[in-house]
VOGU-679300 format. One record per atom (N, C-alpha, C): atom name; x, y, z. Coordinates in Angstrom, 2 decimals, decimal comma. Last residue first. Layout:
N
atom: CA&east: X&north: Y&up: Z
...
***
This chain:
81
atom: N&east: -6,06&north: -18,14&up: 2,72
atom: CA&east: -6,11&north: -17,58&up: 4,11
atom: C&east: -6,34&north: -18,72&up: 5,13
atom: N&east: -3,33&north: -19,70&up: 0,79
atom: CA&east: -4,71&north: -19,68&up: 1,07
atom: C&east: -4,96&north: -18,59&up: 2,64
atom: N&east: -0,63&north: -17,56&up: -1,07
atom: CA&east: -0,83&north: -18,61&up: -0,07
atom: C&east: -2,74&north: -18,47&up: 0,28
atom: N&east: -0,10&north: -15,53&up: -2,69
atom: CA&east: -0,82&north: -16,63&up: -3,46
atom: C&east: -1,00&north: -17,79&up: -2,18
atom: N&east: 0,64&north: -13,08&up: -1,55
atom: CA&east: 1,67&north: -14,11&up: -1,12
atom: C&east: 0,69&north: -15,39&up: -2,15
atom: N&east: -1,53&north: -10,57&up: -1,80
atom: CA&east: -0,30&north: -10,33&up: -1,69
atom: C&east: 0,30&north: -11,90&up: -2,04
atom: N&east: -3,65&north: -12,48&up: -0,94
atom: CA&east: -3,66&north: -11,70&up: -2,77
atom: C&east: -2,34&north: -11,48&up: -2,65
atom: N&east: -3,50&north: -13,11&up: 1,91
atom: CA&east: -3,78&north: -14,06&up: 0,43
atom: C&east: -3,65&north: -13,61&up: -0,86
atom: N&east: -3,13&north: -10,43&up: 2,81
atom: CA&east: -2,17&north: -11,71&up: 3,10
atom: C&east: -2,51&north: -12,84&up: 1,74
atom: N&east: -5,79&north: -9,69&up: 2,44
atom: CA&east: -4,68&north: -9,26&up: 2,01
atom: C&east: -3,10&north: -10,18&up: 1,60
atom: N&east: -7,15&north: -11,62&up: 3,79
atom: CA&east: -7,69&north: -11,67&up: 2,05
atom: C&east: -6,49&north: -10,82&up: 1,57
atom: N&east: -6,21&north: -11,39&up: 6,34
atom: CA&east: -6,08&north: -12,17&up: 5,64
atom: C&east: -5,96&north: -12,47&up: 4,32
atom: N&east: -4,60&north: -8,04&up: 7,31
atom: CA&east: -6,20&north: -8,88&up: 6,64
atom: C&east: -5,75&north: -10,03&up: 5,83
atom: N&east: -1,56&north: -8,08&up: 9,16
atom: CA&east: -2,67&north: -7,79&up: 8,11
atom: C&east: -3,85&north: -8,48&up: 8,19
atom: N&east: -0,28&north: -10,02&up: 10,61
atom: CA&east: -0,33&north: -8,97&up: 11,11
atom: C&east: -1,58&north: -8,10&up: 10,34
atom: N&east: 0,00&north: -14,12&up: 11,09
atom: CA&east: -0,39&north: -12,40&up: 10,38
atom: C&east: -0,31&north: -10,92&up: 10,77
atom: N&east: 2,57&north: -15,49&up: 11,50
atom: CA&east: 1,25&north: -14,82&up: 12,08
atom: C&east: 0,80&north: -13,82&up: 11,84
atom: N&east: 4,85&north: -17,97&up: 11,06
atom: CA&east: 4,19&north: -17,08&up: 10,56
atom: C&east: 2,69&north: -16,75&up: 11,55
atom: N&east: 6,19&north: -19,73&up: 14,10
atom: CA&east: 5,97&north: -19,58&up: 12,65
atom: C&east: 5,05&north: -18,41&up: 12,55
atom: N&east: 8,60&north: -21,36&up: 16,21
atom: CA&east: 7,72&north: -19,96&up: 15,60
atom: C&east: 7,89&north: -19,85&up: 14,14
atom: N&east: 9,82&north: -23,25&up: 16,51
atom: CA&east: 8,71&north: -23,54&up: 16,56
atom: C&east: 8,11&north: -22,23&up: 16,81
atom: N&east: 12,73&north: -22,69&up: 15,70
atom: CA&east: 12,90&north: -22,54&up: 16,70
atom: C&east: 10,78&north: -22,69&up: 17,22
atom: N&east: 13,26&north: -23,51&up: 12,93
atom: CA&east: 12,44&north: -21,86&up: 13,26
atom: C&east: 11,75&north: -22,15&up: 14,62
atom: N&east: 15,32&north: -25,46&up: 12,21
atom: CA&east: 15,69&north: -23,86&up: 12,50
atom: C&east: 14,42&north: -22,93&up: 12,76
atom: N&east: 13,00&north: -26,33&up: 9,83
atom: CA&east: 13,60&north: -27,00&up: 10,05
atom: C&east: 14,86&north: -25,34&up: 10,94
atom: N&east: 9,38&north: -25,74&up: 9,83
atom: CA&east: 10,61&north: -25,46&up: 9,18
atom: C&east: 12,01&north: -25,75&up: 10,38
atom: N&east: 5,68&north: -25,82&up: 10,00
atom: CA&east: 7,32&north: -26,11&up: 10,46
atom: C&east: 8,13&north: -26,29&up: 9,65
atom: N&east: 3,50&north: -23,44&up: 8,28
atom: CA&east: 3,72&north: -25,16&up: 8,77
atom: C&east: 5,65&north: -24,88&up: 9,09
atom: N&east: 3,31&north: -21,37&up: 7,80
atom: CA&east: 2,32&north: -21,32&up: 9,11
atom: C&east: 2,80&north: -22,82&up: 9,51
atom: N&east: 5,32&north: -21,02&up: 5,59
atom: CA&east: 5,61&north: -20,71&up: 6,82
atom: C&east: 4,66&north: -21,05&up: 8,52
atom: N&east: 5,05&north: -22,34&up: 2,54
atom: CA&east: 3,93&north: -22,05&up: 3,54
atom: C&east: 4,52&north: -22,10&up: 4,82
atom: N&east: 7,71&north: -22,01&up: 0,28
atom: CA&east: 6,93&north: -22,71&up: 1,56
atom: C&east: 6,27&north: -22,09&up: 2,23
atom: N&east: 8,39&north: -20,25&up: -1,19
atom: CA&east: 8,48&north: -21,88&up: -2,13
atom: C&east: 7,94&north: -22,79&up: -0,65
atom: N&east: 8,50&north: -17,25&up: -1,04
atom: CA&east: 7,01&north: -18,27&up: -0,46
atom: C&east: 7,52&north: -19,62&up: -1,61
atom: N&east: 10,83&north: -16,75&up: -0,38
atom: CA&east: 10,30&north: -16,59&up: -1,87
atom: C&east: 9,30&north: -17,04&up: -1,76
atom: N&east: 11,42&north: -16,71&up: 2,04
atom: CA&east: 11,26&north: -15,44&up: 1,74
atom: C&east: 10,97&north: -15,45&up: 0,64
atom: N&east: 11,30&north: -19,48&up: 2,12
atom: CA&east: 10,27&north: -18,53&up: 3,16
atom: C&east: 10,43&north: -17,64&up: 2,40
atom: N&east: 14,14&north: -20,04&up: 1,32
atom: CA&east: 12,42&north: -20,76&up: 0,41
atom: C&east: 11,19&north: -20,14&up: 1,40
atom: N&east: 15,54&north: -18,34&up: 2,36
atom: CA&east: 15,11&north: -18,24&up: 1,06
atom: C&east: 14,03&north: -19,16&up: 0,67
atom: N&east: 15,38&north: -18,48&up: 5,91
atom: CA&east: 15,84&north: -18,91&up: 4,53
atom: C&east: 14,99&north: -18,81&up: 3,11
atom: N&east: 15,90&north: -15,18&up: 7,60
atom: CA&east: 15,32&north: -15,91&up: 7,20
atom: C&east: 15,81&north: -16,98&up: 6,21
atom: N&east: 18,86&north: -14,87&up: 9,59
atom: CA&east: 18,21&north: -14,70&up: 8,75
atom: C&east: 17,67&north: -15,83&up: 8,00
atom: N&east: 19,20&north: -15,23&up: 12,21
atom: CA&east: 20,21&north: -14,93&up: 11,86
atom: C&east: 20,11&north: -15,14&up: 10,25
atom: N&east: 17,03&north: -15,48&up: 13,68
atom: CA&east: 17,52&north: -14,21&up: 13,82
atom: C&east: 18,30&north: -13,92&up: 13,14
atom: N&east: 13,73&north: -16,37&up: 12,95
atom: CA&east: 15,21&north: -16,92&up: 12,23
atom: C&east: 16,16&north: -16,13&up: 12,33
atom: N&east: 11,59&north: -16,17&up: 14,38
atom: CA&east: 12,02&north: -17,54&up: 14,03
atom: C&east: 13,55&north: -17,73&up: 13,55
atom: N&east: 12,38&north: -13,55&up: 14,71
atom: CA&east: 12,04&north: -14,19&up: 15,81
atom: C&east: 12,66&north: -15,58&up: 15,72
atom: N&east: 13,98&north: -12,58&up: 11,70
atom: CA&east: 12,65&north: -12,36&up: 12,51
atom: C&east: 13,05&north: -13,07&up: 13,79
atom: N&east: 15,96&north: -11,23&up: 8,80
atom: CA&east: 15,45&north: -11,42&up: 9,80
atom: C&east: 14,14&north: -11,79&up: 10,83
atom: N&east: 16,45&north: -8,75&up: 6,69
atom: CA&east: 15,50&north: -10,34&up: 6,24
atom: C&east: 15,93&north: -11,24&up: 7,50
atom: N&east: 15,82&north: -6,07&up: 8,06
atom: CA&east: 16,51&north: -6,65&up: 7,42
atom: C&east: 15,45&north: -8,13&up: 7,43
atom: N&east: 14,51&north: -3,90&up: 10,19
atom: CA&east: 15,08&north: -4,00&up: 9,38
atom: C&east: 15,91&north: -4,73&up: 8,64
atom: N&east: 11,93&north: -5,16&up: 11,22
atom: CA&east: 11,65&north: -4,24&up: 10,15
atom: C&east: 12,82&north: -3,77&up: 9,78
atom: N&east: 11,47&north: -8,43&up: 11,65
atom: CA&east: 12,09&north: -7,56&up: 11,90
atom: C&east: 12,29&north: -6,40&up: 10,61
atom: N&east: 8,89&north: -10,67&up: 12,13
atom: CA&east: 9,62&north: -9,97&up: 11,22
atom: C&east: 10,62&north: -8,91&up: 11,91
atom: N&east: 6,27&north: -11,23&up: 12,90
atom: CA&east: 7,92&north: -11,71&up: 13,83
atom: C&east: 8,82&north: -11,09&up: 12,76
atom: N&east: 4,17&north: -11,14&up: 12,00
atom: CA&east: 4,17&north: -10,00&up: 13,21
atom: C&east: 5,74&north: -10,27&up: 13,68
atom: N&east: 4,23&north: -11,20&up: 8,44
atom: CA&east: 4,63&north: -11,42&up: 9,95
atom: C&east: 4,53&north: -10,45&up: 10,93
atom: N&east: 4,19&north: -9,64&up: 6,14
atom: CA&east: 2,83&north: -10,16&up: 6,77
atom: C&east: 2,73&north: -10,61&up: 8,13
atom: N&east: 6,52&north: -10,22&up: 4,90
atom: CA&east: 6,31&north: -9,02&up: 5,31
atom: C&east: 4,82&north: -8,71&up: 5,55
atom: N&east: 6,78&north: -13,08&up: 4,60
atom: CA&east: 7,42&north: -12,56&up: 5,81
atom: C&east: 6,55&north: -10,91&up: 5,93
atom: N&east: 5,60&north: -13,57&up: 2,42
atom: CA&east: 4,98&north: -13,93&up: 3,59
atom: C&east: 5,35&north: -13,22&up: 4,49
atom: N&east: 6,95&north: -11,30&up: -0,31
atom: CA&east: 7,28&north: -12,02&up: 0,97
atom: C&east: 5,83&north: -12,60&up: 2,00
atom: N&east: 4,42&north: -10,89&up: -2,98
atom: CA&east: 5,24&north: -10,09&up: -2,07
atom: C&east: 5,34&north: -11,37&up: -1,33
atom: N&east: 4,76&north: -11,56&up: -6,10
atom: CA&east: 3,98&north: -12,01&up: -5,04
atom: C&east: 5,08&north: -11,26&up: -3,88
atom: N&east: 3,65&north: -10,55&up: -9,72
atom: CA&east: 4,65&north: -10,87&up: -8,79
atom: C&east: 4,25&north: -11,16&up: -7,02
atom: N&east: 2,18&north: -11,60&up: -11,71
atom: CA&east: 3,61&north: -11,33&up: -12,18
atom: C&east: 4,63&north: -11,06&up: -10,44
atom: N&east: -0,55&north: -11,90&up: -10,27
atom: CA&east: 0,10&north: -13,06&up: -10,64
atom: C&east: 1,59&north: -12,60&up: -11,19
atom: N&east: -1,94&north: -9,56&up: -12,25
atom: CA&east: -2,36&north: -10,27&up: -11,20
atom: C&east: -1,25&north: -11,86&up: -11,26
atom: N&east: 0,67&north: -7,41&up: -13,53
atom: CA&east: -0,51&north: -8,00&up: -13,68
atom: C&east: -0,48&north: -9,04&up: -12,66
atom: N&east: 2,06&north: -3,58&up: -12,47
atom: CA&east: 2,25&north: -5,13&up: -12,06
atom: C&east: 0,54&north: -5,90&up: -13,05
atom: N&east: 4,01&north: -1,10&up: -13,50
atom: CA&east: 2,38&north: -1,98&up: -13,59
atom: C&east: 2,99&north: -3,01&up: -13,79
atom: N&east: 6,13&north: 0,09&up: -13,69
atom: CA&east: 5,49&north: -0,56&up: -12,54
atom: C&east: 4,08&north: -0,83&up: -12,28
atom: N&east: 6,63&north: 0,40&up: -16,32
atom: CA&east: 7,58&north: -0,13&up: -15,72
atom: C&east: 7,26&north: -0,98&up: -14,37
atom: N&east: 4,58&north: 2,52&up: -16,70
atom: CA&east: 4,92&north: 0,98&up: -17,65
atom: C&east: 5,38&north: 0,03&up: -16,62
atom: N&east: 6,01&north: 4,57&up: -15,65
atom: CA&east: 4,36&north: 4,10&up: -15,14
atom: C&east: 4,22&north: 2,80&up: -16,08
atom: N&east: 8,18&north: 5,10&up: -16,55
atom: CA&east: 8,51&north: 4,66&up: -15,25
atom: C&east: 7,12&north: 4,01&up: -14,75
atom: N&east: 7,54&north: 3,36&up: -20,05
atom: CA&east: 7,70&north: 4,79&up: -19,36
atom: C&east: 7,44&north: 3,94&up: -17,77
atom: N&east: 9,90&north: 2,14&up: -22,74
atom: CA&east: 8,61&north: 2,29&up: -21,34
atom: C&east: 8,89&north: 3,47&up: -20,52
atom: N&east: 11,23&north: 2,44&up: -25,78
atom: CA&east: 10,97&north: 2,76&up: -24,28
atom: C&east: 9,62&north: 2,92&up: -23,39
atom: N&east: 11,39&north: 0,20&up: -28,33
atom: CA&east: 10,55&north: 1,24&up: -27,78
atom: C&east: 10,82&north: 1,36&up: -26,27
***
């Protein structure tokens, strides 16, 4: 059976979690880049497999800072506010 394009992009709570990064005020709006990591972020940040507000090995002691509503930041990324 085919889904339809409105199938397709219904998300359920938990199927998918947006970037931390794109919650950063250090982000760079174009590419997977920021402050902390110019020469691009590493993949266990950009898949949240790590809580960015704590130190990372290269992030030059800038870390994550919201730019959004917390409770946003928290539903978006499964991280705590």
């Amino acid at each position: 059976m085919k889904s339809t394009i409105e199938e397709r992009l219904l998300w359920r709570d938990g199927d998918f979690k947006l970037s931390q990064c794109a919650f950063c005020i250090h982000k760079t709006p174009s590419d997977a880049t920021c402050a902390a990591f110019p020469t691009g972020i590493p993949l266990p940040i950009l898949r949240n497999q790590m809580d960015h507000r704590n130190g990372y090995d290269g992030d030059r002691s800038i870390r994550f800072q919201p730019i959004a509503d917390s409770d946003q930041y928290h539903a978006a990324t499964g991280f705590p506010s």
